[in-house]
C-alpha positions as CSV (number, residue, x, y, z in Angstrom):
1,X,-17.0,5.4,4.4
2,X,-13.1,5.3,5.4
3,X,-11.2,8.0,6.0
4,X,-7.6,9.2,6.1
5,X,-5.9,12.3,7.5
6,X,-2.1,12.8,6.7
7,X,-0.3,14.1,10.2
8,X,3.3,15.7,9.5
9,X,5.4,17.3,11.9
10,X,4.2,20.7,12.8
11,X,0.6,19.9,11.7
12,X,-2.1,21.5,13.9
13,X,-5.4,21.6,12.0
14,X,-5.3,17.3,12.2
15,X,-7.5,17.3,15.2
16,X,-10.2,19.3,13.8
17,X,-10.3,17.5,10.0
18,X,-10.5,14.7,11.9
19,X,-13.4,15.8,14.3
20,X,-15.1,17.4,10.7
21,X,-14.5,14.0,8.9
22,X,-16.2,12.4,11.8
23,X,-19.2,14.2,12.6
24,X,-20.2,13.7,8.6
25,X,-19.4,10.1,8.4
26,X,-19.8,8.9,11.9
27,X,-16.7,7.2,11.9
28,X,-13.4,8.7,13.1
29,X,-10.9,9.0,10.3
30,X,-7.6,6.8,10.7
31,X,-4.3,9.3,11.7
32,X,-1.4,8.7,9.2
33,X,2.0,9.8,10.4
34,X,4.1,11.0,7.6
35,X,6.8,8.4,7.9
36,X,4.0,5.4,6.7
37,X,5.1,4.3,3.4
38,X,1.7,3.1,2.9
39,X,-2.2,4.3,3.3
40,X,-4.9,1.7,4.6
41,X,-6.8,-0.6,2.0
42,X,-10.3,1.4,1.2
43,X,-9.7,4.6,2.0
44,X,-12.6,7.0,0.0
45,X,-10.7,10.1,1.1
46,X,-7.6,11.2,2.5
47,X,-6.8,15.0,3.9
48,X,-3.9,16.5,4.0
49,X,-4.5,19.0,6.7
50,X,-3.4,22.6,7.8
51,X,-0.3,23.8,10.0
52,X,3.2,24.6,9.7
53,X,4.7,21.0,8.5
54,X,8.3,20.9,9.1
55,X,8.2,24.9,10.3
56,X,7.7,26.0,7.0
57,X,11.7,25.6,6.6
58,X,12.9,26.1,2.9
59,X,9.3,26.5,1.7
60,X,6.0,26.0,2.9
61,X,4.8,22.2,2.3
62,X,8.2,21.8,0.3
63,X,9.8,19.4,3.1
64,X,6.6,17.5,3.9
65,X,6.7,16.8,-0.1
66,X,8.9,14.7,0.4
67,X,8.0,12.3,3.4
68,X,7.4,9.0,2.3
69,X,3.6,8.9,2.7
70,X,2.9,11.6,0.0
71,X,4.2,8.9,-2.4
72,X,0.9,7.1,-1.4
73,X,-1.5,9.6,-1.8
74,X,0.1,10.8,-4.9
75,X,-0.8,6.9,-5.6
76,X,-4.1,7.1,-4.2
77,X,-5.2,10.4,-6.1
78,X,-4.5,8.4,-9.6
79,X,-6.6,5.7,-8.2
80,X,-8.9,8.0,-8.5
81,X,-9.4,8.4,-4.4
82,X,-10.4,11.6,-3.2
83,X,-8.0,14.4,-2.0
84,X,-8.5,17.5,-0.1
85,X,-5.9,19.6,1.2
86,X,-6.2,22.7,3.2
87,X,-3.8,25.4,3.8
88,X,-0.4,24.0,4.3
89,X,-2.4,21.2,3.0
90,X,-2.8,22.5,-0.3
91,X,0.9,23.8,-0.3
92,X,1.9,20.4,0.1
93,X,-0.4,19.5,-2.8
94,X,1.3,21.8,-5.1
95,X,5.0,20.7,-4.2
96,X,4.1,17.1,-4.7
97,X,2.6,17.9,-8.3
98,X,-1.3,17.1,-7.8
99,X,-2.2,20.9,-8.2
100,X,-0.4,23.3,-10.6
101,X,0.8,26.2,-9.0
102,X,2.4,27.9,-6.0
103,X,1.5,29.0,-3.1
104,X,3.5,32.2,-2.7
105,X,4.1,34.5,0.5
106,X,0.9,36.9,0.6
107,X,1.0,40.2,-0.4
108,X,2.1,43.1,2.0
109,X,4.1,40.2,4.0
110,X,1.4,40.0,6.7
111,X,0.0,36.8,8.2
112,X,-4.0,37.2,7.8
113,X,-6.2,35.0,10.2
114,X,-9.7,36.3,10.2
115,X,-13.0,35.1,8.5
116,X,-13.1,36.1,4.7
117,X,-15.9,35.8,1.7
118,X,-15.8,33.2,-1.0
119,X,-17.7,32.7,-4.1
120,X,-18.4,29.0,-5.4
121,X,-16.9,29.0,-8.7
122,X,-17.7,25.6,-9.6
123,X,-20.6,23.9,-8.2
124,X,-20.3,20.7,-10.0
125,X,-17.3,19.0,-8.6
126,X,-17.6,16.3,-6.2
127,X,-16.7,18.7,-3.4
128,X,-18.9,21.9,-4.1
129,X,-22.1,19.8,-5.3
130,X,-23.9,21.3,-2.3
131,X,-23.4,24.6,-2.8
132,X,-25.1,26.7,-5.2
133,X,-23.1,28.5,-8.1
134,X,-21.7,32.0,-7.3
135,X,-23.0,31.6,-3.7
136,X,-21.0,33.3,-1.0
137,X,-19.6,31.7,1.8
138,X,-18.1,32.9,4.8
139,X,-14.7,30.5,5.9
140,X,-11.8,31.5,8.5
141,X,-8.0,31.9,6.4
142,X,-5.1,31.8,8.4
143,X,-1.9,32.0,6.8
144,X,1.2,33.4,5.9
145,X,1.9,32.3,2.3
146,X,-1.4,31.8,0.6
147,X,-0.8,33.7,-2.5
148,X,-1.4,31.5,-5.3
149,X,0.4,32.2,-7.7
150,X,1.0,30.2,-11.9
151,X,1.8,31.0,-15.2
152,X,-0.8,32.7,-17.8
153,X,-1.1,29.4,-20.0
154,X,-1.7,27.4,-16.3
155,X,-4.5,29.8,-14.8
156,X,-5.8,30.0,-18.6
157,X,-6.2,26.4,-18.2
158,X,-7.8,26.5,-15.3
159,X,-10.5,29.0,-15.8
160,X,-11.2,27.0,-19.4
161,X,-11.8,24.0,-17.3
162,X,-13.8,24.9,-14.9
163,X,-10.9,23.9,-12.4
164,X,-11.2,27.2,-10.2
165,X,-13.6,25.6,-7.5
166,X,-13.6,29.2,-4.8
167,X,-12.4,32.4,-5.3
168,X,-11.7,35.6,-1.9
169,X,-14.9,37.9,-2.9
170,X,-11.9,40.6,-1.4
171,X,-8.3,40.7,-2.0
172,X,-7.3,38.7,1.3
173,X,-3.2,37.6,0.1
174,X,-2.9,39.1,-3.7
175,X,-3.7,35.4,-5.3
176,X,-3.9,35.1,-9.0
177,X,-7.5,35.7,-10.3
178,X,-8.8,35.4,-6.3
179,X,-8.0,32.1,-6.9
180,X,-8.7,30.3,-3.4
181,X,-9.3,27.0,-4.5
182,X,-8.5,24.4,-7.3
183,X,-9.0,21.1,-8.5
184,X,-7.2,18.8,-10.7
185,X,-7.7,17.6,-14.0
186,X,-9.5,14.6,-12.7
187,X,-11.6,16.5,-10.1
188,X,-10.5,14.1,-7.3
189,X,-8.0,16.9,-5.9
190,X,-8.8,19.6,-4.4
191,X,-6.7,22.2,-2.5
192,X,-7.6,25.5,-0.5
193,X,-6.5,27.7,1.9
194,X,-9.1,28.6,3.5
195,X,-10.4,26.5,6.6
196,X,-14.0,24.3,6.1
197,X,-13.2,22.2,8.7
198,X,-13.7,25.1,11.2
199,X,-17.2,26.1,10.0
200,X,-18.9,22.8,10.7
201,X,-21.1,23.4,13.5
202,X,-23.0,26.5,14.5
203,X,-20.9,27.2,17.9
204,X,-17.8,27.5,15.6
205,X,-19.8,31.0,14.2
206,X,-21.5,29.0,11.4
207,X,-21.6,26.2,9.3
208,X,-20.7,27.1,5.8
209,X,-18.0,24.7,5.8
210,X,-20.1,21.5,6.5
211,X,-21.6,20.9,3.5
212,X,-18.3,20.4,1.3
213,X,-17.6,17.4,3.3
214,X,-21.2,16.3,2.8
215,X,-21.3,17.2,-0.7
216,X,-18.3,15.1,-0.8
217,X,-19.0,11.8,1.3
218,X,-22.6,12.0,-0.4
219,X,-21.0,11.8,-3.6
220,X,-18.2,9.2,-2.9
221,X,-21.2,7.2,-1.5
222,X,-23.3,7.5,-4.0
């Protein structure tokens, strides 16, 4: 099992996708600055992690779009590879075209960072396969512009295919249909704001978290 996490300027969730990726796989994940025009040979997934790439100049993940390793993992994901992105992660994700949508500035303009409820809205896909349908989850958010936001024909789309992979069991940033997580077409892609990678062992205040990156190295394995 090889592993990639992306590292942009003004990333600071790296370290602890990396030390998540690791304690699941037992093998430290390889740390790909943003300026790499290329990803190693056999990767099975590559994170795009959390933070404030580039400062969150012009708009959130819209600068990190466009450093030349994205053009890899845009690469990767139609190799069918597996993506996850997280926070600015999934921002990124969206500007780069892998995930319809936008991730707006939340609603009431405040930056929320606390733990928050989510429902499994698809169980099936190679990252929620060990989770149970519907169950509730509890996961830490922190961020400013997490509001997704897309188009009635796009979220239509979505929720017709099964695309919508966890949803805020509250209103946490005003996102379309609770929306806190989505996959792509393919179900290789999947971005979400809130954090997994910080509920992974039980001193972090629980686990929840751990078992979407074994769901997801079980599956790639398999």
């Amino acid at each position: 099992m090889k592993s990639a996490v992306i590292v942009f300027p003004g990333s600071n969730c790296d370290r602890d996708m990396a030390v998540a990726l690791e304690l699941v796989t037992g093998r430290a994940p390889e740390m790909i600055w943003h300026r790499e025009t290329e990803l190693p040979d056999g990767l099975d997934i590559v994170a795009v992690p959390g933070g404030f790439s580039y400062g969150d100049y012009l708009r959130s993940g819209a600068m990190a779009a466009q450093s030349p390793v994205m053009r890899a993992v845009v690469q990767a994901a139609g190799r069918g590879v597996s993506v996850l992105g997280v926070c600015n992660g999934f921002q990124v994700l969206t500007e780069v075209g892998l995930l319809p949508g936008v991730l707006m500035r939340n609603a009431g303009i405040n930056f929320v960072c606390r733990d928050v409820s989510l429902s499994v809205a698809n169980s099936q896909s190679i990252f929620t396969s060990r989770y149970d349908q519907d169950e509730l989850l509890s996961i830490p958010v922190a961020h400013h512009d997490g509001n997704y936001f897309a188009d009635s024909e796009t979220l239509g789309r979505l929720e017709g295919e099964g695309r919508v992979a966890f949803r805020y069991e509250e209103q946490v940033n005003g996102s379309a249909n609770d929306i806190a997580g989505i996959l792509n077409a393919e179900g290789n892609v999947l971005g979400m704001m809130p954090h997994p990678e910080r509920m992974v062992e039980a001193a972090h205040g629980g686990t929840d978290g751990r078992r979407l990156f074994e769901g997801l190295v079980g599956t790639v394995m398999a």
